[in-house]
Short mmCIF file of the C-alpha atoms (twelve columns), coordinates in Angstrom:
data_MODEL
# 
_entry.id   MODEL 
# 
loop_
_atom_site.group_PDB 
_atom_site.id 
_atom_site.type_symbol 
_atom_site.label_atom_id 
_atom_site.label_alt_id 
_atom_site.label_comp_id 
_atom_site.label_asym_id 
_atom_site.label_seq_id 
_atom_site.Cartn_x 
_atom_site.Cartn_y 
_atom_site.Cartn_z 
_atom_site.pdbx_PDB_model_num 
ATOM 1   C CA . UNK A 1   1.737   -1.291  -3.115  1 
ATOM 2   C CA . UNK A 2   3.432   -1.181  -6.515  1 
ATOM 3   C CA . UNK A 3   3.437   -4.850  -6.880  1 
ATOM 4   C CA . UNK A 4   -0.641  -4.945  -6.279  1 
ATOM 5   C CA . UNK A 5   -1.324  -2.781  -8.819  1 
ATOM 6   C CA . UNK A 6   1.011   -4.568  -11.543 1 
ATOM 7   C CA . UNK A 7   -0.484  -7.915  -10.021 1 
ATOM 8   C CA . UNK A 8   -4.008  -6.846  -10.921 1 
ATOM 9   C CA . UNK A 9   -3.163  -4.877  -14.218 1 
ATOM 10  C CA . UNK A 10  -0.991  -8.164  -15.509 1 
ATOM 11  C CA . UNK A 11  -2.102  -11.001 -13.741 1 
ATOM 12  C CA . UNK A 12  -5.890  -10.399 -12.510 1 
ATOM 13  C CA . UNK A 13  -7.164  -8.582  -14.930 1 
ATOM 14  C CA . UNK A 14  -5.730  -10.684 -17.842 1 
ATOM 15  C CA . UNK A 15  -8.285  -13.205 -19.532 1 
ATOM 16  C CA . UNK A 16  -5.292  -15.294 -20.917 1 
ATOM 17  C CA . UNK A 17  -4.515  -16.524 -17.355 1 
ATOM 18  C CA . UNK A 18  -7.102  -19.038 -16.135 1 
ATOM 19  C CA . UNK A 19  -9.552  -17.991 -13.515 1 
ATOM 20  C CA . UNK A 20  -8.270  -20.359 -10.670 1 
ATOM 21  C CA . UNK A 21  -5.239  -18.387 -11.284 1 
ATOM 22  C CA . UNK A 22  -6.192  -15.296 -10.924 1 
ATOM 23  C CA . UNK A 23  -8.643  -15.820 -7.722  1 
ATOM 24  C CA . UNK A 24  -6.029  -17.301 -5.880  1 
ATOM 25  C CA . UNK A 25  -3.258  -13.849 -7.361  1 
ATOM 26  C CA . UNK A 26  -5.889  -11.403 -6.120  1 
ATOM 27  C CA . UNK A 27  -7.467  -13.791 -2.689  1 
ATOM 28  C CA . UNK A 28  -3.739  -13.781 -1.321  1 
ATOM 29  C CA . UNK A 29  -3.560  -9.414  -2.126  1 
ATOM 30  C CA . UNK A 30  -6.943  -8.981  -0.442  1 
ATOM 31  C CA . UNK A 31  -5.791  -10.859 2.545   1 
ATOM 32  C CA . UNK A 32  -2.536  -8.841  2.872   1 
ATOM 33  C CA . UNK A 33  -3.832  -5.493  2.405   1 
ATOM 34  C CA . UNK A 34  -6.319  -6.656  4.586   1 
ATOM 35  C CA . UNK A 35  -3.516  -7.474  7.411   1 
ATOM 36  C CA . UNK A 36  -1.907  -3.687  6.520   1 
ATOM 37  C CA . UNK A 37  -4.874  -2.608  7.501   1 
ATOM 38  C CA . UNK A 38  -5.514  -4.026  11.037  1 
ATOM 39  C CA . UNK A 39  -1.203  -3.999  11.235  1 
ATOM 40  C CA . UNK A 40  -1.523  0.385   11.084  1 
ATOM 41  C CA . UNK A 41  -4.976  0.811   12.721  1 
ATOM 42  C CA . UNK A 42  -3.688  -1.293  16.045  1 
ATOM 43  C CA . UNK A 43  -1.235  1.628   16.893  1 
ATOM 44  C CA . UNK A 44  -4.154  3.551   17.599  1 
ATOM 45  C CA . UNK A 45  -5.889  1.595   20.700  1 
ATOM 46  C CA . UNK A 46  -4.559  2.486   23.620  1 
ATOM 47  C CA . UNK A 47  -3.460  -0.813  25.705  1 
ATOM 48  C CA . UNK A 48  -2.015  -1.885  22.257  1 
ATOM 49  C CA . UNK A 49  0.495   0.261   22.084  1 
ATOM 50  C CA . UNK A 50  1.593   -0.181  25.351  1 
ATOM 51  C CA . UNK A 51  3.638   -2.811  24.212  1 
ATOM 52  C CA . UNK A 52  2.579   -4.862  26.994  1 
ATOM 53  C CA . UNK A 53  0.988   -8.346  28.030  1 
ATOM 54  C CA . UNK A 54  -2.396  -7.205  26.072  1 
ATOM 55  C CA . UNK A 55  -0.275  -6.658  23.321  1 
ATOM 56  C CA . UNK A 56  1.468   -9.632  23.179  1 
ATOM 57  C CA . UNK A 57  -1.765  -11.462 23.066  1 
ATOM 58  C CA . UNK A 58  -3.528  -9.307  20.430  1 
ATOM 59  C CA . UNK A 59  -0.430  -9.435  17.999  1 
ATOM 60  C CA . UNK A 60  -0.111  -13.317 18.798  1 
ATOM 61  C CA . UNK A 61  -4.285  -13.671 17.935  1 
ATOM 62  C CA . UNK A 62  -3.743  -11.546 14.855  1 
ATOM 63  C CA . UNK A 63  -0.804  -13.597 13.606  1 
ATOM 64  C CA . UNK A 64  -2.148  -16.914 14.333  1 
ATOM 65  C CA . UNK A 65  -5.551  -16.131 12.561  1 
ATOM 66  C CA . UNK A 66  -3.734  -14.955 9.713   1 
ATOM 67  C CA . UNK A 67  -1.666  -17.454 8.808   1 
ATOM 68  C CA . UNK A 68  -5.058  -19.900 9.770   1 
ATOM 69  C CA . UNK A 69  -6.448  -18.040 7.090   1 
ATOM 70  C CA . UNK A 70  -3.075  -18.185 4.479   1 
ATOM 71  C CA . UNK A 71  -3.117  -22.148 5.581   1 
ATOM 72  C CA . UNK A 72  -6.624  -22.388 4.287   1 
ATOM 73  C CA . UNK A 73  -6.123  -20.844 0.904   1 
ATOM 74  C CA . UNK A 74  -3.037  -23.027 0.437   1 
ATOM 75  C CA . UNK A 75  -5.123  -26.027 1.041   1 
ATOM 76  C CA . UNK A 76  -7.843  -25.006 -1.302  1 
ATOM 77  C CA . UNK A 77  -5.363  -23.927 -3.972  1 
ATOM 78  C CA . UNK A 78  -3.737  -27.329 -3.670  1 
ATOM 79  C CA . UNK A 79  -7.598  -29.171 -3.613  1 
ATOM 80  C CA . UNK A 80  -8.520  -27.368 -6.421  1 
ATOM 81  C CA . UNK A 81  -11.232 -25.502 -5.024  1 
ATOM 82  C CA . UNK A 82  -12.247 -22.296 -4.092  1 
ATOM 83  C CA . UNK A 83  -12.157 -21.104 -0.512  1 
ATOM 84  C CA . UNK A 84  -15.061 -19.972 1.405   1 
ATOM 85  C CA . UNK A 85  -14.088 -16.895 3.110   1 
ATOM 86  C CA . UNK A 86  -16.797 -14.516 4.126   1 
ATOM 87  C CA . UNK A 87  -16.191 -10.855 2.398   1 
ATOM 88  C CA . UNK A 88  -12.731 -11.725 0.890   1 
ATOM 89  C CA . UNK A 89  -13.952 -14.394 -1.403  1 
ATOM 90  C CA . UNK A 90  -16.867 -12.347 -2.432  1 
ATOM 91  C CA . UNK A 91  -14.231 -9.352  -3.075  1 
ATOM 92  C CA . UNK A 92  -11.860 -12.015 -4.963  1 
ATOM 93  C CA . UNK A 93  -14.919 -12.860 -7.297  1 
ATOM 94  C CA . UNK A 94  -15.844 -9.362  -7.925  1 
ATOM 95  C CA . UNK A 95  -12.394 -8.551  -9.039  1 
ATOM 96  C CA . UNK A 96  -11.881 -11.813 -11.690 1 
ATOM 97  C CA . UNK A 97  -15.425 -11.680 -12.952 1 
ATOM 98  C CA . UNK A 98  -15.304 -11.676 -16.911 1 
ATOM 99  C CA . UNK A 99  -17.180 -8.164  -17.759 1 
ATOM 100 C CA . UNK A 100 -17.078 -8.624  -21.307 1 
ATOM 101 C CA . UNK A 101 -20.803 -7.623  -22.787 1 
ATOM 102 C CA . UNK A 102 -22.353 -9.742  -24.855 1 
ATOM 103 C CA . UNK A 103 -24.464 -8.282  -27.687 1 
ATOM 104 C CA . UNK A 104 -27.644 -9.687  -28.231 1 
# 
């Protein structure tokens, strides 16, 4: 996790990089921390870690909807928009919002 928190210190959270940029940098860390996630909490169900045909299918589903997902972001990247992925693009936007104040 080293190279998330160097990517967001250096990268994200740097105003000289453009936005589109740094959306994408933090979009593609969301989405494999999010994987982690799922990837270590699986072990815990009980057909899962069988190792067996339910598992086969479940870490096929997971797989296939994850790289779906990667496919997607690569496409928008390449389009030049932003993707619309519910939670993870909200999260994205959170993290690269400019939080400079402005006085008045």
């Amino acid at each position: 996790m080293l190279y998330c928190y160097l990517g967001c210190t250096f990268l994200v959270k740097n105003k000289e990089v453009p936005h589109f940029f740094r959306f994408h940098v933090i979009m593609g860390m969301l989405l494999e921390t999010g994987l982690q996630i799922i990837w270590c909490t699986s072990d815990f169900f009980p057909l899962i870690h069988s190792r067996g045909r339910l598992a086969m299918y479940y870490e096929t589903a997971m797989a296939f909807a994850y790289i779906c997902l990667l496919l997607e972001c690569i496409r928008c990247a390449l389009a030049g928009v932003y993707p619309q992925i519910p939670f993870v693009t909200d999260a994205a936007s959170i993290h690269t919002r400019d939080t400079t104040k402005v006085k008045r």
